[in-house]
N, C-alpha and C positions, 0 to 999 in steps of 0.2 A: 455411524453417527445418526443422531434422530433427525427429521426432518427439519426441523427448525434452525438445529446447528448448522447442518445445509446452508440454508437458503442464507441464513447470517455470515457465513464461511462466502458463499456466491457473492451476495452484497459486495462486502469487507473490498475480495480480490477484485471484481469492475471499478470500483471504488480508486482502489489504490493503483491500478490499469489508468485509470483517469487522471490521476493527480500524478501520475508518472510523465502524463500526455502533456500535459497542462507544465512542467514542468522543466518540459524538454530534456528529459535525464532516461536513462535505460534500467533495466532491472539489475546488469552489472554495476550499474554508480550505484545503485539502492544498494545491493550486496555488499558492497565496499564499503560505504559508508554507514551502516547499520554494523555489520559484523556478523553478518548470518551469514553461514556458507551458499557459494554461488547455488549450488547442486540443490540443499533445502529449498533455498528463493525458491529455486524453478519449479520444483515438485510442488510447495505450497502454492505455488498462482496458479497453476495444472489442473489445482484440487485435489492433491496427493497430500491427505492428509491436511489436520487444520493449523494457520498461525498458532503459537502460541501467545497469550495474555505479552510476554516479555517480545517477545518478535514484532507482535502487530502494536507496540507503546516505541520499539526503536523506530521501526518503517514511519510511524505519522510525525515521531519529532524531528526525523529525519529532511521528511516533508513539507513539514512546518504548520500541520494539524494536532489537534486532540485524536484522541485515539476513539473516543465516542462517534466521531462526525463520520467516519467507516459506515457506520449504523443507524446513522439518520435516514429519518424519513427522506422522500426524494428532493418532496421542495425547499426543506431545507438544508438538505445538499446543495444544491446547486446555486441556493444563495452563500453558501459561506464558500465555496469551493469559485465565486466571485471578488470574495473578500480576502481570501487568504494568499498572503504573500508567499513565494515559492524564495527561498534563499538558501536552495541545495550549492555546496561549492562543484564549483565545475570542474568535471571528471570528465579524463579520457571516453566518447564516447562508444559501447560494445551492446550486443547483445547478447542474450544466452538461447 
């Protein structure tokens, strides 16, 4: 991958690390309730390999984001990542 893909790849996963946090959910509920296999999750948040466009559009509506706000600048991450409601159903909680 080129660098840029990188560091947009690095964003995305802290990103979505965050809004995991923020959410009180695991990367199992995210697997589950997206439909990505658990094994993918894992290898894409690792950095094995990138989201794809369909993966990183189920993981934010899952979370209750646009799939842009992965890619926002910081400050306005962190305003909207104050704004946005988290209404993941609640799942058994696991990790991988």
């Amino acid at each position: 991958m080129r660098p840029e893909t990188v560091a947009l790849a690095e964003i995305a996963i802290n990103r979505i690390e965050t809004a995991l946090d923020s959410a009180g959910t695991t990367r199992l509920s995210l697997a589950t309730a997206t439909g990505i296999p658990v094994s993918t999750l894992r290898r894409r948040m690792k950095g094995h390999g990138a989201l794809d466009i369909d993966q990183l559009e189920r993981i934010a509506t899952t979370l209750g984001y646009e799939v842009e706000a992965f890619v926002l600048p910081e400050d306005e991450w962190r305003g909207l990542q104050r704004q946005t409601r988290h209404d993941m159903p609640d799942q058994q909680n696991g990790e991988m």
